[in-house]
Structures are given as structure tokens and as C-alpha cells.
C-alpha positions as a printed NumPy array, in Angstrom:
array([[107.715, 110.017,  79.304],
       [107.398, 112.717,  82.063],
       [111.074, 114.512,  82.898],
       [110.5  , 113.02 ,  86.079],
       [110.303, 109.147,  86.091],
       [108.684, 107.529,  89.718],
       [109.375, 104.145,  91.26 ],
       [106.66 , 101.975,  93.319],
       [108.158, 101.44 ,  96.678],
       [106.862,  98.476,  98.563],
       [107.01 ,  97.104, 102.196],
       [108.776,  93.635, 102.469],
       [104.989,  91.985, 101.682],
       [104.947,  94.043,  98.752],
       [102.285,  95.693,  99.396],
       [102.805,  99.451,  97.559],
       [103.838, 102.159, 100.313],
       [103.755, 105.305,  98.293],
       [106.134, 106.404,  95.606],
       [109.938, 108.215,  94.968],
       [111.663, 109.569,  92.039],
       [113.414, 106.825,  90.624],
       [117.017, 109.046,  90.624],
       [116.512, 109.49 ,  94.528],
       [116.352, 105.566,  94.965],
       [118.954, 103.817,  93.852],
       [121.624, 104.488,  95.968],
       [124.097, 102.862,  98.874],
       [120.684, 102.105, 100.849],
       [118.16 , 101.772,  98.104],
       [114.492, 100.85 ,  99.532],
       [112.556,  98.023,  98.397],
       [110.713,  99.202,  94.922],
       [108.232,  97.191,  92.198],
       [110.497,  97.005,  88.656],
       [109.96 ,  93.768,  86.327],
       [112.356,  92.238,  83.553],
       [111.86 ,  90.637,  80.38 ],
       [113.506,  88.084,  78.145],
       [113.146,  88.406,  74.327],
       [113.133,  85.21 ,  71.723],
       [113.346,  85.257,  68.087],
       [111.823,  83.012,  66.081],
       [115.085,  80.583,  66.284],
       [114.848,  80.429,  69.523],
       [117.888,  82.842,  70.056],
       [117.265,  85.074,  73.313],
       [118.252,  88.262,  73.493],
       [121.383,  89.995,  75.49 ],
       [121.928,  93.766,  75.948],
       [124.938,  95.282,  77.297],
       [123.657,  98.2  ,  79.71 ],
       [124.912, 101.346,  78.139],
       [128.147, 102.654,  79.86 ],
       [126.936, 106.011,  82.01 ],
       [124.105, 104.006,  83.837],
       [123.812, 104.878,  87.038],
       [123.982, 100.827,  87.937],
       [126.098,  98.026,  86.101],
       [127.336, 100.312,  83.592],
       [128.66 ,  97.888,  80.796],
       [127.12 ,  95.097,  82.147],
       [126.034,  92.345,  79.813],
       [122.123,  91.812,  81.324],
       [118.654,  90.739,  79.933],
       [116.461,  91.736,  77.482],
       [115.694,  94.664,  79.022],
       [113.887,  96.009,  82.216],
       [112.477,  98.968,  84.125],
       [110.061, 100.189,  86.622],
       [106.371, 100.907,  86.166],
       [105.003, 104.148,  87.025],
       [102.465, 104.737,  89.886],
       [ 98.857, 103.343,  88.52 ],
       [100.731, 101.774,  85.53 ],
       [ 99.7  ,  98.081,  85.144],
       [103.017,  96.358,  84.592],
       [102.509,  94.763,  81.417],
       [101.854,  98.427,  79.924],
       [105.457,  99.157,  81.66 ],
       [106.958,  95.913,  79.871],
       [105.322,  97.19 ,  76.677],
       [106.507, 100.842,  76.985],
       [110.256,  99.965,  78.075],
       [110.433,  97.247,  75.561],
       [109.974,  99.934,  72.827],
       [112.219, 102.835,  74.55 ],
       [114.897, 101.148,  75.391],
       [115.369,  97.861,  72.441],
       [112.862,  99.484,  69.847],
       [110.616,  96.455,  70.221],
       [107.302,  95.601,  69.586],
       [106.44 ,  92.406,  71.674],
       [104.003,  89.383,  71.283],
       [103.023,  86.155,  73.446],
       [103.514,  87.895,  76.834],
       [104.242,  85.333,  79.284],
       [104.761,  86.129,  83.206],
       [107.495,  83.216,  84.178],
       [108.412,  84.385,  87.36 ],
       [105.797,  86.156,  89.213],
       [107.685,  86.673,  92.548],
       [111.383,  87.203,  91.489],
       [112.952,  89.24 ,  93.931],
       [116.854,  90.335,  94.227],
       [118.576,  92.666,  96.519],
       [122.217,  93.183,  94.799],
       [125.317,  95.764,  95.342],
       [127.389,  96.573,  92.285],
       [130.985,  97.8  ,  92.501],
       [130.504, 101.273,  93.511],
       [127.999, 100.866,  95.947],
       [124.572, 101.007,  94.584],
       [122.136,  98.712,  95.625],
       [119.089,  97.308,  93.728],
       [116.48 ,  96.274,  95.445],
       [113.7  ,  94.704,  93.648],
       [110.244,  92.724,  93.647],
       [110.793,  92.022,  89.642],
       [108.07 ,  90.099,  88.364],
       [110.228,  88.214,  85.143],
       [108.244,  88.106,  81.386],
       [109.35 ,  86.337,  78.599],
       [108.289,  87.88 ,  75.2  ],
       [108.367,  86.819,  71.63 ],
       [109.129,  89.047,  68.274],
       [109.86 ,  88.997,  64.816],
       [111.736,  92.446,  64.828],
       [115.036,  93.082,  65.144],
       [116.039,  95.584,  67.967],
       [116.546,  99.68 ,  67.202],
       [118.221, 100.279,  70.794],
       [118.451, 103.271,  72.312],
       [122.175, 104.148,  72.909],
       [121.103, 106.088,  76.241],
       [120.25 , 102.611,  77.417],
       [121.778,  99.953,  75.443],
       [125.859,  99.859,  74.175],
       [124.897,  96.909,  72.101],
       [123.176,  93.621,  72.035],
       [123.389,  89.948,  70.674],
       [120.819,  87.069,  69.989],
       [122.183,  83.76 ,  71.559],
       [121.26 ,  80.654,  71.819],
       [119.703,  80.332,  75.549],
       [121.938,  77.167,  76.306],
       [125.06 ,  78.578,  75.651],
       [124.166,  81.828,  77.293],
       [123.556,  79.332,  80.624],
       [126.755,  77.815,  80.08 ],
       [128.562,  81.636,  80.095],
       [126.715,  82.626,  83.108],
       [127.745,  79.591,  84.934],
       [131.306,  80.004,  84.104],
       [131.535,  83.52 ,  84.299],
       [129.072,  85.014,  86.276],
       [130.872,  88.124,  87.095],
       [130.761,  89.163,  83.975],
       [126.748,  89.818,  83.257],
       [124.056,  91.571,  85.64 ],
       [123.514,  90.07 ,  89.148],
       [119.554,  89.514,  88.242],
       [120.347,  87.495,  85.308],
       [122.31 ,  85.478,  86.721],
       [119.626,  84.389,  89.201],
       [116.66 ,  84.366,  86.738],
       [118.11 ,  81.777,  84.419],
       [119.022,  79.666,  87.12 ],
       [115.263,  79.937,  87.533],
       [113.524,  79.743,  83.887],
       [112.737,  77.122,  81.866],
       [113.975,  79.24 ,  79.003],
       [117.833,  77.935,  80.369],
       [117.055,  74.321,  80.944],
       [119.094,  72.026,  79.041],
       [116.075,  70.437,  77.488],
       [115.177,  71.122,  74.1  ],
       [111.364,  70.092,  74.662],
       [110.981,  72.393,  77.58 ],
       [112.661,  75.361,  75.699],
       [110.294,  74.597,  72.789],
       [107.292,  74.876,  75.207],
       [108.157,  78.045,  76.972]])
């Protein structure tokens, strides 16, 4: 990775605008910018949790997702998903699958900082267990995907603002054991 990591920013189409360094965007008035995230299942079905490492600039602590990130100017986004899955969980990733090509989230955590996201949502598949990167990651857990719904409905507060709103949106979460089976 280059020492200096860009963002896409996008108008509220998102259509790309031109491009920013991704530590002069997130801020108190952070402008609309192309990211993605990504949910990983084991083969028993387990999903995978990360707690955001604690010196993140942005829900430090925070249990979240998979994982997620930003892809570079001219980087097709599935490359992106592909090159953050291995630098921040230590991941190599199979069956691909865009579940929520239009996610979007604006969101303000305690100290001020604003995401602002078009976040196209992937669920992946592996048979590896995660090598996280401690710059990125404090820790992680595989859970089963209905009782992860059940914690974010009952205690929302306590996990990342966009994963909150994705599983009320994937199938992954639904209560249905056929649907999770197909997804």
C-alpha cells in the first residue's frame, strides 16, 4: 500500500467527483466517499465479528463487520474487498457475493466524526481462520448470524452504526434457516 491511502468522493448520484486523502476526510463534515463492507461465513455458517482496534480514528472499540475499507482511485472494488480482506483479517476469500449494491449510511460517532458512505455490502465465504492485523482489529469472534441479530436488536449501541443497518437488510440475519442456507 502507498503511505498515502485516497478515498473516491462522489456527488449525491454517486457519480465519482475526484479524489482526497482518506486522513483529510473523515472528519466533523466528512463528504460523501465510495467505501464497501463485507461479511465473512465459515463453513458452519458462523459469521464473522471484529472489534475495530482501539486508536481508530472512527468507532474505536466498536464491535462491527467483517471488515471494510475504501477502494483506491481506478481500483475495481472487488480488488479493494480482496486486498482489505487480507490486510486487515488475514483472509483469503471465496464465493464473492454483492448483497447490497446501494447501501448507503451517513453516521456521527461520539466524538464527532462523521462517515459518510455509498458502501456497496459483499458477503464472502472461507475456510481460513483470521490472522488480524492488530493496527486494525482488537479481536474477533465467529457467531452464529441469528444470535448476532438478536444482540444488535437489543443492544445496538454497542456495535458499529453500519452494521446495525446492514443486517436489518441481509438475508444473512433472517430468522429462516432456508434463506440463510441459500445466501
Amino acid at each position: 500500500m502507498s503511505e498515502t491511502e485516497y478515498v473516491v468522493l462522489l456527488d449525491d448520484f454517486g457519480n465519482e467527483i475526484g479524489t482526497a486523502p482518506k486522513a483529510s476526510v473523515h472528519d466533523t463534515d466528512t463528504a460523501l466517499h465510495l467505501a464497501f463492507s463485507c461479511h465473512v461465513v465459515n463453513a458452519a455458517g458462523e459469521v464473522l465479528v471484529t472489534r475495530r482496534a482501539l486508536h481508530k480514528k472512527t468507532w474505536p472499540g466498536v464491535w462491527t463487520n467483517s471488515f471494510c475499507g475504501h477502494p483506491g482511485p481506478a481500483e475495481p472494488v472487488v480488488s479493494a474487498v480482496h486486498r482489505r480482506a487480507e490486510f486487515e483479517v488475514g483472509l483469503p476469500l471465496r464465493d464473492l457475493e454483492l448483497a447490497l449494491p446501494l447501501f448507503r449510511y451517513r453516521a456521527v460517532d461520539a466524538s464527532g466524526i462523521v462517515e459518510h458512505e455509498i458502501c456497496p455490502v459483499y458477503i464472502a465465504r472461507t475456510d481460513a481462520e483470521p490472522q488480524p492485523n492488530p493496527d486494525e482489529v482488537a479481536e474477533y469472534r465467529w457467531v452464529d448470524p441469528l444470535e448476532l441479530a438478536a444482540s444488535l436488536e437489543a443492544t445496538p449501541w454497542a456495535f458499529s452504526p453500519w452494521l446495525v443497518l446492514q443486517a436489518q437488510q441481509l438475508h444473512l440475519f433472517d430468522s429462516s434457516p432456508a434463506v440463510r442456507r441459500a445466501s
